[in-house]
N, C-alpha and C positions, 0 to 999 in steps of 0.2 A: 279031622282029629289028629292025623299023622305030624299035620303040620304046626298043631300047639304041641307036640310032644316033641317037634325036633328043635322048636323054640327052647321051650325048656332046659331042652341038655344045654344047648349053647350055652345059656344065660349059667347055669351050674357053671359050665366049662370056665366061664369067665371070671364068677364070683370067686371060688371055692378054693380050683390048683394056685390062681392067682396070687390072691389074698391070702386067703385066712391059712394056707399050707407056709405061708410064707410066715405069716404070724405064727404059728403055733410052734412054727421051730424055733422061731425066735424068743417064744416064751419059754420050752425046752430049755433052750441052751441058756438065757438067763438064770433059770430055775436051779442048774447045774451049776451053776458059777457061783451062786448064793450060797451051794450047799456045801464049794470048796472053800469059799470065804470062812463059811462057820467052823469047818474044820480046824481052816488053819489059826482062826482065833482060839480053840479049844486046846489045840496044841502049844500055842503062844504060852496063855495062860497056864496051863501046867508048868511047862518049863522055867514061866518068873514064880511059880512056886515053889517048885525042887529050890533054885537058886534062891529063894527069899530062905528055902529051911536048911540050905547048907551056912549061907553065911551067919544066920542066929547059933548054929553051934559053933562056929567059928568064932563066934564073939561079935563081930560087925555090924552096925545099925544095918536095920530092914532097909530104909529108904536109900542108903550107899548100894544093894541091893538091885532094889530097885532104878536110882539113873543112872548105874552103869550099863542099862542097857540101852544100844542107838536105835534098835528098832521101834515103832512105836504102836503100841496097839492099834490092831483093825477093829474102826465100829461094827457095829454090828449094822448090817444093810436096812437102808430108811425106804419107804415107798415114796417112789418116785411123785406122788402127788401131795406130800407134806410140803415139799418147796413151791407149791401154788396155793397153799391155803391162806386162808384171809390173816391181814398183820393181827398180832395182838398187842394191845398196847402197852406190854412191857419188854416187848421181843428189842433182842440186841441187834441195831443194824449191822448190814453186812459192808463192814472196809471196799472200795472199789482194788485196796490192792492185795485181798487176800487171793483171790483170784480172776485173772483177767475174763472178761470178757470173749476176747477170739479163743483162748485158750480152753476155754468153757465150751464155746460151740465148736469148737474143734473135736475135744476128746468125746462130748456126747455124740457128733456126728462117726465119731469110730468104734463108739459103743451101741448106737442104736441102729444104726444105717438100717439094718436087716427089718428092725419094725417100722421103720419110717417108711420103709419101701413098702414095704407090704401095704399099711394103712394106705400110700397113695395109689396102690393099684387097684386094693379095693374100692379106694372115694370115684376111682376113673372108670373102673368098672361098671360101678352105677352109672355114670355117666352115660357111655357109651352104649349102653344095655338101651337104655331111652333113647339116643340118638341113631342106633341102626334100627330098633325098633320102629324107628318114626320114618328111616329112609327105604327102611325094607318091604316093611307093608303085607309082613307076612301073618299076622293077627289084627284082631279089631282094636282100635283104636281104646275101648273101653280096657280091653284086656293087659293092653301094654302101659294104661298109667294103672290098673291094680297092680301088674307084676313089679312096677319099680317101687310103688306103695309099698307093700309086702318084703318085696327087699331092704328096703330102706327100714324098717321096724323090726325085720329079722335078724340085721346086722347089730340096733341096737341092744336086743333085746338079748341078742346074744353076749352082746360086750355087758349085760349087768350080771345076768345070769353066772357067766365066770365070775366079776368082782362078788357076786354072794356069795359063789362055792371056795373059794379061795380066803377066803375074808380078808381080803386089803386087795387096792388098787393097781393095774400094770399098765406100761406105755400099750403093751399089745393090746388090751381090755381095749384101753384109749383111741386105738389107731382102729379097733372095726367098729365103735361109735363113731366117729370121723366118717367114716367110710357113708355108716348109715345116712347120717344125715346128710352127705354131699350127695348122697343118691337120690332122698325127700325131697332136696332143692331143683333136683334135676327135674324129679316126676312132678311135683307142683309148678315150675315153670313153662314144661309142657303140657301142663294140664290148660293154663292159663292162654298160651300163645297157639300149638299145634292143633290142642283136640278140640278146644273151644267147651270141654265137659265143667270146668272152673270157671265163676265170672270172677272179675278181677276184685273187687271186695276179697270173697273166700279164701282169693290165692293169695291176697296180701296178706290175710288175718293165717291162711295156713303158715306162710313163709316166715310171717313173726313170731310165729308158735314155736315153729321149730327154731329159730334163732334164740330164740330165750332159754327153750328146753335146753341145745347144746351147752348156750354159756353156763347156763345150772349147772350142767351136767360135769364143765369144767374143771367145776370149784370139787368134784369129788374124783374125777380120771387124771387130773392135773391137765398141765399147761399146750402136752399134745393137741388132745381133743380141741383146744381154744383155737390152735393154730391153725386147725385142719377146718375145722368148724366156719372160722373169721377168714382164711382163705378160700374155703371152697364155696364160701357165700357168693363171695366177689367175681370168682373167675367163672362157676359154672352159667350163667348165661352167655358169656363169650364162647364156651367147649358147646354145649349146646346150639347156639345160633339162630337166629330167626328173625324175619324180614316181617312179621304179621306184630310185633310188639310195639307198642308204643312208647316214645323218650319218657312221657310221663308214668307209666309202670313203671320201667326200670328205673327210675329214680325214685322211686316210691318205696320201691323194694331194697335203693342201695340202703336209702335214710333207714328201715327197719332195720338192716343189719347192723348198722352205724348205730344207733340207738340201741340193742342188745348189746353190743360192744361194749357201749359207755358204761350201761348197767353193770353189766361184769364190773367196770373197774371201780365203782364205789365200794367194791369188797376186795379185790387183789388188782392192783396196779402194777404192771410190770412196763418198761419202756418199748418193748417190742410191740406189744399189744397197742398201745398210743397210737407209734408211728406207721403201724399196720393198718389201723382204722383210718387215721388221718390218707394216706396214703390211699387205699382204698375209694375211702366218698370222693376223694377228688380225682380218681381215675375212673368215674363212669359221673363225674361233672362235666369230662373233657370227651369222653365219650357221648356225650348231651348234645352239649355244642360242635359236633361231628356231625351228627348223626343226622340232622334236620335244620330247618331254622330255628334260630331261641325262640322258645314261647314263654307263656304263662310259667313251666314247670320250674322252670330256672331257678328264677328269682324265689320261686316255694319251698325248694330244695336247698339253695346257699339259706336262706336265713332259717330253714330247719337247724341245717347243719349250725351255724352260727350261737343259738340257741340251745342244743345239743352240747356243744364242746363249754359253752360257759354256765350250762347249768348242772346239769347230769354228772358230770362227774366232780365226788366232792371229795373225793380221797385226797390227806395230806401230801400226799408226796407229788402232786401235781402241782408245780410252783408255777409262777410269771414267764419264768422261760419258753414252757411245754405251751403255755396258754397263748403266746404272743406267737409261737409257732405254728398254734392252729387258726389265730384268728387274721396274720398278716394272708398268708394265702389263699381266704377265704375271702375275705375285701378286697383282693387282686385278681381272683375270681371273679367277683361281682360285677367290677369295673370293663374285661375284659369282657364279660359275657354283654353287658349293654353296647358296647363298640360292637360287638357280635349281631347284636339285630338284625334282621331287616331293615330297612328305611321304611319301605313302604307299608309294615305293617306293625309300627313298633306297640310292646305292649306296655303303654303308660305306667297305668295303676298298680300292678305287679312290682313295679320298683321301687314304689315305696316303702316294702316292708322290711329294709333293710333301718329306716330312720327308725322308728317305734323299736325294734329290735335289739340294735346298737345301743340306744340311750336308756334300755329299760332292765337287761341282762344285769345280774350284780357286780359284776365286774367294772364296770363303770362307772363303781357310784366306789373302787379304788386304785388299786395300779392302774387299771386300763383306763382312766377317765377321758384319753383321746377316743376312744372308739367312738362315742357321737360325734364330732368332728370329722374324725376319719371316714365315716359313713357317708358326712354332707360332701367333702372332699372327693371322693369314689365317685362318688355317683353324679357332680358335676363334670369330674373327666372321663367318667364312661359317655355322656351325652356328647363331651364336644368334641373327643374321639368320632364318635357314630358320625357327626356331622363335618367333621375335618378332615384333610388332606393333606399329605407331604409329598409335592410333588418333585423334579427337579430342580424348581427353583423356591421360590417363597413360599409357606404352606398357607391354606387359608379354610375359611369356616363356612358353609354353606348356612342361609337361613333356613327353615322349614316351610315348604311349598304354601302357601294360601291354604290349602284347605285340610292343610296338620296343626296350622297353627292353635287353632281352637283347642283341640286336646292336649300338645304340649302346654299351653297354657295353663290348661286347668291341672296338669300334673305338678305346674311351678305351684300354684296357690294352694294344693294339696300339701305337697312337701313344706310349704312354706307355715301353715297353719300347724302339721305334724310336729316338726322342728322347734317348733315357740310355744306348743304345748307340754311335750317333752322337757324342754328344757324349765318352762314354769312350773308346772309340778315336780320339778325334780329341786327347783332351785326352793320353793315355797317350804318342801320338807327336807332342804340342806342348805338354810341358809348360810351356812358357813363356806361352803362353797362356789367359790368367785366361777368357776367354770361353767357350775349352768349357769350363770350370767350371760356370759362372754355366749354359751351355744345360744341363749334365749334373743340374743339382742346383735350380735353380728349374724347368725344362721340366714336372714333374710337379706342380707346384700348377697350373698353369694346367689340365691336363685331368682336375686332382679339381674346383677351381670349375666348370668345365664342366659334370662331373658332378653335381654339387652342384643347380647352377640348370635340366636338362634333364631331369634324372630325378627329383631331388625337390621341386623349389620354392622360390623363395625363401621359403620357411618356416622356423621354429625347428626344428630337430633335433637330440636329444643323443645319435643314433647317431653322423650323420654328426661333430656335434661332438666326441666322443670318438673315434673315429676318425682326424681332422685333428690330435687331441693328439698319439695315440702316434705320426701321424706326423714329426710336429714334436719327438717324443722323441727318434723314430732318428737325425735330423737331426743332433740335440743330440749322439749317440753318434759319428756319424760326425765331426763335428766335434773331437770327443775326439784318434776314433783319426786323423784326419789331420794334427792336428798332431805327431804321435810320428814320421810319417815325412816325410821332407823332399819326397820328390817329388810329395808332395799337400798339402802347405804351403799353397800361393796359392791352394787351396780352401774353409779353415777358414771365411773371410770371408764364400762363398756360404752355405756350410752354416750357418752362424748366422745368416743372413740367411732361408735357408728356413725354419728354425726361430722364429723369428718372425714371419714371413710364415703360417706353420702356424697358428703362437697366437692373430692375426690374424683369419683365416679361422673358425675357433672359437670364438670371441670373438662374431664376427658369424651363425655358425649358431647361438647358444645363445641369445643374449640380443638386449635391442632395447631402442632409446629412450638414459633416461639411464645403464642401465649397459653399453652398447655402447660409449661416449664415456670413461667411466671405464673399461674393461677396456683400452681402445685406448692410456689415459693412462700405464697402469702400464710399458709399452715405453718413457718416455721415461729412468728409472731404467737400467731393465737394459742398455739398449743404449749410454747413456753409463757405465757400468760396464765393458760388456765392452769398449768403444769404450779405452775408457785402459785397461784391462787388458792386451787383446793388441795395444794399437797399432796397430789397424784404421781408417784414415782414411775407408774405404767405408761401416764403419758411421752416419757420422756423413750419412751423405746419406739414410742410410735414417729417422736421428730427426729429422733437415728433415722429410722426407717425415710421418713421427708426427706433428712439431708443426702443421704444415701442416694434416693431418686433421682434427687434433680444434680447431685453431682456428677452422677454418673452418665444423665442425660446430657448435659453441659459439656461431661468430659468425651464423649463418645460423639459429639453432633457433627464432626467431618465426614465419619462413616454410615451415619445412621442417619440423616435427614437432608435435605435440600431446601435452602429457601429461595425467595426472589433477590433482585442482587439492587432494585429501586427503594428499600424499606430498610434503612438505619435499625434493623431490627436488633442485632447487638448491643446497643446501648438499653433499653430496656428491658431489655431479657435478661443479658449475662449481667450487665451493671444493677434492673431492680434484684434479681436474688442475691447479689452481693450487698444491697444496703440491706435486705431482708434478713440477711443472716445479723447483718451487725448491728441491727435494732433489737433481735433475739439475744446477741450474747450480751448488748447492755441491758433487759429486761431482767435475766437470767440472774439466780443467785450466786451472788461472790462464795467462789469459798466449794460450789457445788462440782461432781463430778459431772458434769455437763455441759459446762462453760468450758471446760478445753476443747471439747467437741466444737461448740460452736465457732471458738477461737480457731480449731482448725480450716472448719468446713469455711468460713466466710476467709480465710489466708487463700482458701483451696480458690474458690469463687474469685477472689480478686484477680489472683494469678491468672485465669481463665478469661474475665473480661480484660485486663491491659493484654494479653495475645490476642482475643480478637479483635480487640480495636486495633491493634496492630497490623493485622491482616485484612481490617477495614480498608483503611489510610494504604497503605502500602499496594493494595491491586485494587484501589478503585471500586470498593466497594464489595467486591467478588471475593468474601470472605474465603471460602473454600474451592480457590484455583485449584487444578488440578495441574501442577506442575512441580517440577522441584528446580530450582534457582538459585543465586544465591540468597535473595528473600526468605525463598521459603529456609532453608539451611539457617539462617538465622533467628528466624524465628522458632524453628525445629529446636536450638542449642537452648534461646531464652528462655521458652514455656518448659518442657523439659527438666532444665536446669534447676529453676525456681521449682516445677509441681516436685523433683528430689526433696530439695529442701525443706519446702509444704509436708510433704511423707515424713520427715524426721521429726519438724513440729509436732505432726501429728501420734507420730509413735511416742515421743514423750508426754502426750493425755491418756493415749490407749493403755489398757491393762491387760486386756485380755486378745489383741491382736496387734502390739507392738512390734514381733516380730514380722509379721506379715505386712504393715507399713515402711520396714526398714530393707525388705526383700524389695520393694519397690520402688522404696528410695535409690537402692544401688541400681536396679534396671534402668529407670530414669537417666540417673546418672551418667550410664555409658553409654544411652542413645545422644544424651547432650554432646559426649563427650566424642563419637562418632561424626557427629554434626559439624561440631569445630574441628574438629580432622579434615571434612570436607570441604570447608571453608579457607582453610591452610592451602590445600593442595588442589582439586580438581576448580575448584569456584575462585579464588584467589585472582583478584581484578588486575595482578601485576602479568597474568598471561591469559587471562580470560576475557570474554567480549562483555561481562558486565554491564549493565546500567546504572553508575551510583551516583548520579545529581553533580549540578554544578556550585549548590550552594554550598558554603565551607561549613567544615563541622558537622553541621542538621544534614547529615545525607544515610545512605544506608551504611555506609562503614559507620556508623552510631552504634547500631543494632548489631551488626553482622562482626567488628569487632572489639568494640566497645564494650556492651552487653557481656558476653563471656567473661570478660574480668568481672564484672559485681558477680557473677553467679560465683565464680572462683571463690573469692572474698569470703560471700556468704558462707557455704561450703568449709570453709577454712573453719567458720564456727563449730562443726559435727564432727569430731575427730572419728567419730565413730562410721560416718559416712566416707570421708578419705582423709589420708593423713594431710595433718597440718600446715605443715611445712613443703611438702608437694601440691598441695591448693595454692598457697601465698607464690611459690615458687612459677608456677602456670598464673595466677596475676598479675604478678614483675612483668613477665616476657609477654602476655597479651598486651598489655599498658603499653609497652616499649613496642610493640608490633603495632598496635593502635598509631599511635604518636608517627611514627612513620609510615602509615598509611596515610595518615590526615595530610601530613609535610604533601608527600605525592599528590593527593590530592586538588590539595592549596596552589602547588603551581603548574599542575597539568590538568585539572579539574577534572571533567566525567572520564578524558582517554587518560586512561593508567597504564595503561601496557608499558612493561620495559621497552619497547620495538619501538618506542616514540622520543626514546634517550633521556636525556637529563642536563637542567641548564645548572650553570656554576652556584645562582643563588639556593638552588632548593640542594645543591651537594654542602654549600656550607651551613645549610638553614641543619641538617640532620646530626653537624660538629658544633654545634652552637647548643639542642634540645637536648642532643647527648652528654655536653658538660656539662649543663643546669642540672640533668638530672643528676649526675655523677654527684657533683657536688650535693646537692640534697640525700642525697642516699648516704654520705660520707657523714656529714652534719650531724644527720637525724641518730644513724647507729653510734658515733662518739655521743650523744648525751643521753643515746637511751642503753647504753654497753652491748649494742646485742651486733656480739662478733658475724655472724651470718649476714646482716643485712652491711654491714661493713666491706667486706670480702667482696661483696657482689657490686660495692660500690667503686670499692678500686678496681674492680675487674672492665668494669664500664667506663673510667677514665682510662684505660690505660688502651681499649679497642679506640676509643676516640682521640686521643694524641695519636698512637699508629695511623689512624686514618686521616689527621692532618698532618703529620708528615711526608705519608707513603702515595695519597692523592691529592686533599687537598691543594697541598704546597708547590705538586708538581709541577704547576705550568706559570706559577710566577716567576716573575724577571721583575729585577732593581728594586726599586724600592718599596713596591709593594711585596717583596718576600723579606724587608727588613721591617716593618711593618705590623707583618704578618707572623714570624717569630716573636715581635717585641709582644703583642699582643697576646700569643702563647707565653711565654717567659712569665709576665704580668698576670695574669691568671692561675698560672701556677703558685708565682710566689701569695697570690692573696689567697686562696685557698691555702694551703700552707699556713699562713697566719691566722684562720679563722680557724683552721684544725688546733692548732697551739691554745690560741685565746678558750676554746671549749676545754681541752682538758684540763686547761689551768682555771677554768670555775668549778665552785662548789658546787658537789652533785646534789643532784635532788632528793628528795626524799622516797621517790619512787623508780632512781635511774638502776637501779638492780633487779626491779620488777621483768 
């Protein structure tokens, strides 16, 4: 008997100086402050009396009076739980800048501290009362969940009994309610987990009891009690502790409190309260998947919760924002918790209930209409997560042992049937809604690729290949027969789309390499077929999407793939998707915005097949040497060059990512431009060991110098890519660089090296190509007036007379250096006369242009 009696003091000791001595002064001293408050408003008020009845015998209006004064009346003090009670629907909202927020929780935290503190010593109190109670062992087991019982109701019961005798509400009232029921929570979860006196039903239905009572209880002690209440829900099984409880209680019990929560807020919504609940279920989700392996509970829990946040609370002032902030974390959740699995003991059926969920919540059927989507989305990357690896090098997908595969299976044909029923019923009573379409009729490719990569590998298979055909048949059929009835009209679009997507899919289980890229190409025919057939605007994002593919396949195949080097395979890979495109953009309607697309993509394609045949022809087959030469440098500057160019085309179709083809244009650009840099200097067959052929002309200085001038050229068309006139100008000097490459060439053939000299004919062959050209350059700018090309002409005669005088001439003797000036002399003077004879005819009609 001693020893329930030295119990007791304690637990006094702990309850009573703690707490409520701490509240009670704090109700005091607010009590006191209220009553100076009325004072000094008593006093106020008198004194704008006196002064309202001096200035009436004065003569002066009352209300001049009245705003001469700066002070402004004190209201009269509101209970502090008026500003938790439920909106009315004419109440003026509150401006976010009448009063800030921090400034708010700042000044209450210097106005209340004293209650707050007390309310938490009390709620720990209880706490602790039950936790030494249970480590100490100094009463019976029975006796220590009545005393926390009894405390926990004595604390309530105390906090109403004040609000009666008082008549209105205090934070202190508030904060020893708080107190109680963090104490309830305490004794009924040790009732449940230590004493084993609770089965788990009781304690769940106890612990909801009390959660609902507190939130009621809210809406009368105000916004404390909520705090204290939705907090100590949360934390007291952590302050507590216990190794005998199971993931699935604790989640059972977080959802009940999460669920009172929401309740509360279809009468007062406050943001704190939201982000506390949300906050909350997902910190004993993460405490779930801590604590054990995932089971069952998981998946029971997230699509409670999921359910909970888009049903239960209907209060206006919870928009799309709040909503899409509780349900992205909650899918990301989801996803994570199936990567979380076991392997070897995954629970299949359990995952599904996130599909029925997602597509059936009302939110879905507006803003959120992705959430079915997003649900099929999740929950395929939580699987391939579970079954994938990122190692240090390449990451890869394990399939499902032999003897999983059965139940994975049947969880694909679950989900799969789930999915298409969902979206049929949803579509049947929303036909206006193209989306259930699109879930009802794409949803099943995602969980055959599933299947596809988990049960057989990303391997070739022409099971599964034929298989994805005829399912891409049915497709084809239902597409038939929907467009014959009108109420599955705005379907046709998906169903051709699945059917494609099938072919797709098939395409890529059957085959690999270059004819995965041509199989991929031949969609861009059919789908701008059926695109202008049935006047399907949708289709037309899906052959974006084609071209996209296979350009980017095409444009990346140096890095990304390897082939054999005995199979011309370049010609009909990169060459058929090049005629593929250009059979697309002649099907294609004039006039449409889709035709620059294609106009682009097949320029794009072009340019990609003449570089690889390029790089056929030039290393023997060995499209992708792994060398750099000056081959490759040439070919580096042409493809390059040209895909700039390509980008500029293409940005003048683009509307909506113009800028981002012109950002790549100029990238381009300077790698070309880089290249020819290269070419000039390090590669440059005038001091380099080179290989360029002994045939004239047709050799690699074709490409390696030649080449750079058309891209120049081109180039010159985009002012917008580089200026004008420094394109034309980089022309001139490769042509002229060109030109005396070839001369070298022509008479020292493959050895170029300066180190090998030079004979008399190829020094005067260089004074001969340089007056022709001079003269032509002289010619052309007299009849077209364009002073620049002029200037550059004389400048080029005038290096080429220096150099036959200064070298050429120098090693003649007699009569061939009379000879040899007459022959200058004579060229001069006829040039001269052909200058004259031009600006003495009548200009053209366009020599001003």
């Amino acid at each position: 008997m001693e020893v329930v009696l030295i119990l007791l003091a304690v637990g006094v000791v702990i309850l009573v100086p703690v707490g409520s001595v701490l509240g009670v002064l704090a109700f005091r001293q607010r009590r006191e402050q209220a009553t100076r408050l009325d004072s000094l408003a008593r006093e106020l008020f008198e004194l704008r009396q006196e002064v309202a009845r001096l200035r009436r015998q004065s003569g002066e209006p009352e209300q001049a009076a009245t705003l001469s004064l700066d002070e402004p009346a004190i209201p009269e003090p509101q209970p502090e739980a008026a500003a938790f009670q439920p909106d009315a629907p004419d109440a003026r909202p509150v401006e976010p800048t009448e009063r800030p927020r921090s400034a708010h929780l700042i000044q209450a935290l210097k106005d209340n501290w004293m209650v707050w503190l007390g309310g938490l010593s009390v709620g720990l109190a209880g706490v602790f009362m039950v936790s030494h109670s249970i480590n100490a062992g100094l009463i019976g087991p029975l006796q220590q969940l009545m005393l926390a019982l009894i405390s926990g109701l004595a604390l309530h019961a105390g906090a109403e009994v004040l609000r009666r005798r008082h008549m209105g509400t205090d934070q202190v009232f508030a904060a020893l309610a708080g107190g109680g029921s963090i104490t309830l929570y305490a004794a009924l979860l040790a009732g449940v987990h230590h004493f084993g006196f609770i089965s788990t039903t009781v304690g769940l239905v106890g612990l909801a009891t009390v959660s609902l009572v507190t939130m009621a209880l809210s809406l009368v002690h105000g916004p404390l009690l909520a705090i204290m209440g939705l907090s100590g829900a949360y934390l007291v099984p952590l302050l507590i502790g216990s190794d005998d409880g199971s993931v699935a209680f604790v989640l059972a019990y977080s959802f009940l409190i999460t669920l009172s929560s929401l309740l509360l807020m279809r009468y007062v919504f406050r943001d704190w309260l939201w982000y506390a609940t949300l906050a909350g279920a997902l910190m004993w989700w993460f405490l779930g998947i801590s604590a054990e392996p995932v089971g069952a509970s998981i998946p029971w829990y997230l699509a409670g919760l999921v359910v909970a946040f888009g049903v239960l609370q209907g209060n206006h002032r919870v928009g799309e924002e709040k909503r899409w902030q509780a349900f992205l974390p909650l899918l990301a959740a989801w996803g994570m918790s199936m990567a979380a699995q076991p392997e070897t003991n995954p629970v299949y059926w359990s995952w599904l209930l996130i599909l029925p969920v997602a597509g059936l919540i009302p939110q879905s059927r507006g803003g959120f209409w992705y959430l079915p989507w997003a649900s099929v989305v999740v929950s395929a990357a939580g699987w391939l997560m579970l079954r994938g690896s990122l190692g240090p090098g390449n990451g890869y997908l394990a399939p499902w042992p032999a003897y999983q595969q059965g139940g994975f299976f049947g969880y694909l044909v679950a989900a799969a049937i789930l999915t298409v029923a969902v979206g049929l019923w949803q579509w049947v009573r929303h036909s206006d809604q193209r989306r259930w379409a699109s879930l009802t009729l794409l949803s099943p490719l995602v969980w055959l690729v599933l299947g596809w990569l988990l049960l057989h590998g990303y391997e070739t298979s022409s099971v599964w290949a034929v298989s994805t055909l005829l399912v891409g048949a049915v497709y084809g059929l239902l597409a038939w027969q929907m467009e014959r009835r009108q109420s599955f009209r705005n379907g046709v679009v998906w169903a051709i789309l699945a059917a494609h997507v099938s072919y797709t899919l098939a395409a890529v289980m059957i085959v690999r390499e270059a004819s995965l890229t041509l199989a991929l190409s031949v969609q861009f025919v059919s789908l701008t077929w059926l695109a202008r057939r049935y006047q399907m605007q949708e289709l037309y994002l899906l052959l974006k999407g084609a071209l996209a593919l296979v350009v980017a396949r095409l444009t990346f195949n140096p890095w990304l793939q390897g082939y054999a080097d005995d199979v011309h395979w370049s010609l009909w890979t990169y060459g058929g998707a090049t005629l593929l495109a250009a059979i697309a953009t002649r099907l294609s309607v004039k006039g449409h915005s889709i035709r620059p697309w294609l106009e682009g993509a097949t320029l794009h394609l072009l340019v990609l097949f003449l570089g690889t045949e390029l790089r056929y022809w030039l290393y023997d087959g060995d499209i992708f040497a792994h060398e750099y030469s000056l081959t490759e440098a040439a070919i580096n500057a042409l493809l390059w060059g040209s895909l700039s160019v390509t980008y500029m085309v293409r940005a003048g179709a683009s509307q909506t990512l113009a800028w981002l083809y012109r950002l790549f244009a100029r990238i381009l650009l300077v790698l070309a431009a880089l290249s020819y840099l290269s070419i000039l200097t390090l590669l440059n067959p005038w001091w380099s060991d080179s290989n360029i052929g002994d045939t004239p002309v047709f050799n690699l200085l074709l490409p390696a110098f030649g080449g750079p001038v058309l891209v120049a050229l081109m180039v010159s068309r985009f002012p917008r890519l580089a200026p004008r006139l420094g394109s034309l100008c980089v022309a001139a000097a490769g042509f002229l660089l060109f030109t005396a490459m070839e001369i070298r060439q022509l008479w020292q053939g493959s050895e170029m090296a300066a180190s090998f000299g030079m004979t008399e004919g190829e020094l005067y062959s260089y004074s001969v190509i340089g007056m022709l050209y001079a003269i032509a350059a002289i010619i052309y700018s007299t009849r077209r007036a364009n002073l620049v090309l002029y200037k550059a002409g004389m400048a080029l005669l005038g290096i080429v007379i220096a150099k036959i005088f200064l070298i050429d001439m120098a090693g003649l003797q007699g009569l061939w250096r009379v000879a040899a000036f007459m022959g200058l002399g004579l060229a001069l003077l006829g040039l001269a006369w052909m200058y004259r004879t031009v600006q003495r005819a009548p200009e053209s009609p366009g020599a001003n242009r």
